[in-house]
py3Dmol code that shows the C-alpha trace and the ligand (Angstrom):
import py3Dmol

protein = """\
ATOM      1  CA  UNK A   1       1.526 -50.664  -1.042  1.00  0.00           C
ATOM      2  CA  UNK A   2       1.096 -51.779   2.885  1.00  0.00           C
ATOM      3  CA  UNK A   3      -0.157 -54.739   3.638  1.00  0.00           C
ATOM      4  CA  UNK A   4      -1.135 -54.230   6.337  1.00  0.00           C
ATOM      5  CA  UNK A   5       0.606 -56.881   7.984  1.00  0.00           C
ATOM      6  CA  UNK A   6       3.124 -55.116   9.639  1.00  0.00           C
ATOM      7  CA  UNK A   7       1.978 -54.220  13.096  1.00  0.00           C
ATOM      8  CA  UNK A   8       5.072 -53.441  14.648  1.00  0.00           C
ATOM      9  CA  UNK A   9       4.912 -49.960  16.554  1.00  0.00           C
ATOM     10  CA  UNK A  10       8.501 -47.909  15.797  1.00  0.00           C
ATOM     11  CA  UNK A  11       8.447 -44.620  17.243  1.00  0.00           C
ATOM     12  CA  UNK A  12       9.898 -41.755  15.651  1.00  0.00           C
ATOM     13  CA  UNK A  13      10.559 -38.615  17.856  1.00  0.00           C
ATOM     14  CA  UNK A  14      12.521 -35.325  16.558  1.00  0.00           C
ATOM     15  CA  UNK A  15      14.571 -33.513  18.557  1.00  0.00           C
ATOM     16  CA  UNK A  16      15.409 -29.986  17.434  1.00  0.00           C
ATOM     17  CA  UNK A  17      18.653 -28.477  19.097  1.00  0.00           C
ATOM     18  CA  UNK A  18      20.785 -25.585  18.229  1.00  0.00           C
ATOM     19  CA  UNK A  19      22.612 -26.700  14.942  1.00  0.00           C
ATOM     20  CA  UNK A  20      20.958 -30.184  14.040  1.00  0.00           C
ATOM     21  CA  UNK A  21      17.839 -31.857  13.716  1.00  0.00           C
ATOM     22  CA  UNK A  22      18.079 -35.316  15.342  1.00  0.00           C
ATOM     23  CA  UNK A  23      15.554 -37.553  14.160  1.00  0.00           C
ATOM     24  CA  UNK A  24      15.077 -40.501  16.679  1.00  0.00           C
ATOM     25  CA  UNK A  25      13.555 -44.050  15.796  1.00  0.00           C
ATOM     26  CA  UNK A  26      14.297 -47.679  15.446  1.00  0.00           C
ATOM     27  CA  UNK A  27      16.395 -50.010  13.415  1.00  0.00           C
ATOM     28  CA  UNK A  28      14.858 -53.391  13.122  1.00  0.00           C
ATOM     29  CA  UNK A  29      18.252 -55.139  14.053  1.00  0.00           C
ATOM     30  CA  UNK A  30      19.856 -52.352  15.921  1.00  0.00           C
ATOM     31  CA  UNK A  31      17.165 -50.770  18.159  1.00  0.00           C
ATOM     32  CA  UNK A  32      16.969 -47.094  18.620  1.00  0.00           C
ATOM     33  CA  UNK A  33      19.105 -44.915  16.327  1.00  0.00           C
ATOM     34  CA  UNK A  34      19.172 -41.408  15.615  1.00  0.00           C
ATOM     35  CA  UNK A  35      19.714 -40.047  12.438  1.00  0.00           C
ATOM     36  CA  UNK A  36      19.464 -36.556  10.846  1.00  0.00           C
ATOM     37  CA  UNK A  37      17.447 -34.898   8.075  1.00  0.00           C
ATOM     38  CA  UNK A  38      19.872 -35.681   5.627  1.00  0.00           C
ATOM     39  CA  UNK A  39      19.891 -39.639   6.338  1.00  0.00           C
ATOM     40  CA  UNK A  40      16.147 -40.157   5.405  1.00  0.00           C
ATOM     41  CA  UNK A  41      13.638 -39.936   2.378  1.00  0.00           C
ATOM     42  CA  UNK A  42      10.120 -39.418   2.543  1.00  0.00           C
ATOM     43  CA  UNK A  43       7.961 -40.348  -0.209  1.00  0.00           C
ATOM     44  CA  UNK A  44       4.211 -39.232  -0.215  1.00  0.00           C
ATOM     45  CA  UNK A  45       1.092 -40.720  -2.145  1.00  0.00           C
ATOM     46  CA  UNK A  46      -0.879 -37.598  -4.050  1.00  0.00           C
ATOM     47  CA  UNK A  47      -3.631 -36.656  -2.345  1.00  0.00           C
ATOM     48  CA  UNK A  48      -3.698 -39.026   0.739  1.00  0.00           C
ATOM     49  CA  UNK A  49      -1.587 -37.222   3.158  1.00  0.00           C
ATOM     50  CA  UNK A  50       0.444 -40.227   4.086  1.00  0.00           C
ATOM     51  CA  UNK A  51       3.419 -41.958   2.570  1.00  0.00           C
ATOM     52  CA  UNK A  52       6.409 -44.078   3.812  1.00  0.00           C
ATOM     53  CA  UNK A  53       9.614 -42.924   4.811  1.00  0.00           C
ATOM     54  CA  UNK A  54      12.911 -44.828   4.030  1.00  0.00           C
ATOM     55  CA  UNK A  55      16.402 -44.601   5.731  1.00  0.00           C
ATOM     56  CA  UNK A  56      19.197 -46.284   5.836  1.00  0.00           C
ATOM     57  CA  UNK A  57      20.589 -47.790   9.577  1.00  0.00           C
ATOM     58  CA  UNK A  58      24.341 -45.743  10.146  1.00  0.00           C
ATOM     59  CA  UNK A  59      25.219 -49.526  12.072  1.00  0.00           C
ATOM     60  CA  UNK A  60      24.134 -51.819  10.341  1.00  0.00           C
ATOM     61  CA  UNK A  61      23.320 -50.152   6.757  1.00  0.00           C
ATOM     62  CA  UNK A  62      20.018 -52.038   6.506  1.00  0.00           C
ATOM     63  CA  UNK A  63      17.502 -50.207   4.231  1.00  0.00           C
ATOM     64  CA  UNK A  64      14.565 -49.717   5.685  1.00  0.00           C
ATOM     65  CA  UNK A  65      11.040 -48.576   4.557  1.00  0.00           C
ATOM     66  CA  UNK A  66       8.342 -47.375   7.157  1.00  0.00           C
ATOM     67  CA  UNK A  67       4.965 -46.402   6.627  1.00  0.00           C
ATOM     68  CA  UNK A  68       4.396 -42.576   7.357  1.00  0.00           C
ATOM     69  CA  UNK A  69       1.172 -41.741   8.601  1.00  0.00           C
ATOM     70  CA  UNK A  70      -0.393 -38.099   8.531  1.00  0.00           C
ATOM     71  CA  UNK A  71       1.203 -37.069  11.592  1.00  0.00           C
ATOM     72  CA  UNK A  72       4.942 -38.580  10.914  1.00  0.00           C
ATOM     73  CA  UNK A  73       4.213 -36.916   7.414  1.00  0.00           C
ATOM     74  CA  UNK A  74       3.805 -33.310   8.588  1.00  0.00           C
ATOM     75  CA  UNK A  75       6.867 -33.899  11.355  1.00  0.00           C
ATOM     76  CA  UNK A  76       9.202 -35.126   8.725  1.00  0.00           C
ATOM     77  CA  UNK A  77       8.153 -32.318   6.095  1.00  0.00           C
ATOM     78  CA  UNK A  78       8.570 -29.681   9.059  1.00  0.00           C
ATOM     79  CA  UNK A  79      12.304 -30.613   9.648  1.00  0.00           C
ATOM     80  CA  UNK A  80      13.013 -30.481   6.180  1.00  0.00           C
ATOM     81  CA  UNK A  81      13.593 -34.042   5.001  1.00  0.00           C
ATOM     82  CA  UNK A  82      13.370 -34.636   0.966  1.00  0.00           C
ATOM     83  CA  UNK A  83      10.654 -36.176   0.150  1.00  0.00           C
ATOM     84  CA  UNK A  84       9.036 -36.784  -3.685  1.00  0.00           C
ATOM     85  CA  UNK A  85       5.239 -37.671  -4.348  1.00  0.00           C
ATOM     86  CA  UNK A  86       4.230 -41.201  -5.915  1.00  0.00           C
ATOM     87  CA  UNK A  87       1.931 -41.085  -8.672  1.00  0.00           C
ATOM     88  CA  UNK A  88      -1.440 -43.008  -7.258  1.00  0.00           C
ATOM     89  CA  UNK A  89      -1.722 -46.115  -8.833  1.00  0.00           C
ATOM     90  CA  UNK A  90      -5.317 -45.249  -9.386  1.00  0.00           C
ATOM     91  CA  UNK A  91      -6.251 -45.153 -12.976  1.00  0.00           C
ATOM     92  CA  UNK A  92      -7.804 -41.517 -14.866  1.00  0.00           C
ATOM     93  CA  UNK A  93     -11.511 -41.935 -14.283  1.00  0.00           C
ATOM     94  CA  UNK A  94     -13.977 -41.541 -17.425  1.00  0.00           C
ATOM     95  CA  UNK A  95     -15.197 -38.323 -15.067  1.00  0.00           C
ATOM     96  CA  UNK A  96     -11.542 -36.953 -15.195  1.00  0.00           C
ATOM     97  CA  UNK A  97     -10.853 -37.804 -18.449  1.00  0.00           C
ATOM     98  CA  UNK A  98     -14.212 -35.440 -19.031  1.00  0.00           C
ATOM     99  CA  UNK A  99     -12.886 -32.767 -16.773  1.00  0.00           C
ATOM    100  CA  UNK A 100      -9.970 -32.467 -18.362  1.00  0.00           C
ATOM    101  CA  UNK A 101     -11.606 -32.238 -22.107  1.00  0.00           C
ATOM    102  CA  UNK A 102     -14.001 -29.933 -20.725  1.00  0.00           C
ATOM    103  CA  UNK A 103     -10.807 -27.258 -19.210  1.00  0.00           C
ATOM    104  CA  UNK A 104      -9.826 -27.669 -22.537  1.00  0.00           C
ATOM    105  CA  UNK A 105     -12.466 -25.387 -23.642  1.00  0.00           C
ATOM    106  CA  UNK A 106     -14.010 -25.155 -27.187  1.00  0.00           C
ATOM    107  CA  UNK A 107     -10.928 -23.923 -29.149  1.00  0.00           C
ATOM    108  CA  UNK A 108     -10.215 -26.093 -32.114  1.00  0.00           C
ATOM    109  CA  UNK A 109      -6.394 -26.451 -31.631  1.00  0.00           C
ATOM    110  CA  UNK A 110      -6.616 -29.880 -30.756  1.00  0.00           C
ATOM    111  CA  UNK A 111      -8.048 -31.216 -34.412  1.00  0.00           C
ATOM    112  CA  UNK A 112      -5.024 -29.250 -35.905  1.00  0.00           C
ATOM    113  CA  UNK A 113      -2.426 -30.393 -34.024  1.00  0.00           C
ATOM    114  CA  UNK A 114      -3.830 -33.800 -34.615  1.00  0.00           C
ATOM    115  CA  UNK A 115      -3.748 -32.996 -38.191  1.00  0.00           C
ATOM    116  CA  UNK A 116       0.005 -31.552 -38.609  1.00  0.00           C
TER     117      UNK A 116
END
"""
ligand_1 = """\
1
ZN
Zn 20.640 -51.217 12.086
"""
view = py3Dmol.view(width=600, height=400)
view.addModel(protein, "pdb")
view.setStyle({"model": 0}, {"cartoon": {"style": "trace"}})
view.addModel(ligand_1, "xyz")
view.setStyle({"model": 1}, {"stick": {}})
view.zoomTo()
view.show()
């Protein structure tokens, strides 16, 4: 999903005071913003631990996508942010495929349901 071509460093820094969660980072236009929980998405990819994180800029109302590595990750998912988990684009192995026959078990409920 990255490219890898984006090298750009944004910083991203959460600030926890009495009432609010103020999560600070950068607008690509704008320069630092601040923004709460409630103004950004996380979405993470199954099993890897990272993900990217989206919000939208309260100036300029630019969409923006960032990439969230382990550590942004577990801040975001501490303050509370939604997030939702990606299905990997990795296709079922042979070996799952297997593992999942096998948890099965031996019970013969499969042939009959393929038979009603
Ligand atoms: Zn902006």
């Amino acid at each position: 999903m990255f490219q890898g071509t984006d090298i750009r460093v944004h910083t991203l820094e959460v600030l926890t005071e009495t009432t609010m969660t103020t999560i600070r980072t950068t607008c690509n236009r704008c320069g630092d913003i601040e923004l709460t929980t409630a103004d950004l998405r996380l979405e993470l990819v199954a099993d890897s631990g990272t993900g990217q994180y989206m919000f939208e800029c309260p100036f300029c109302e630019c969409l923006q996508h960032r990439p969230a590595n382990d550590r942004v990750v577990s801040i975001l998912l501490a303050t509370g942010v939604e997030y939702r988990v990606l299905p990997t684009d990795e296709p079922i192995s042979e070996a799952e495929i297997q593992a999942f026959a096998d948890a099965l078990g031996d019970d013969d409920w499969y042939p009959a349901f393929m038979q009603a």
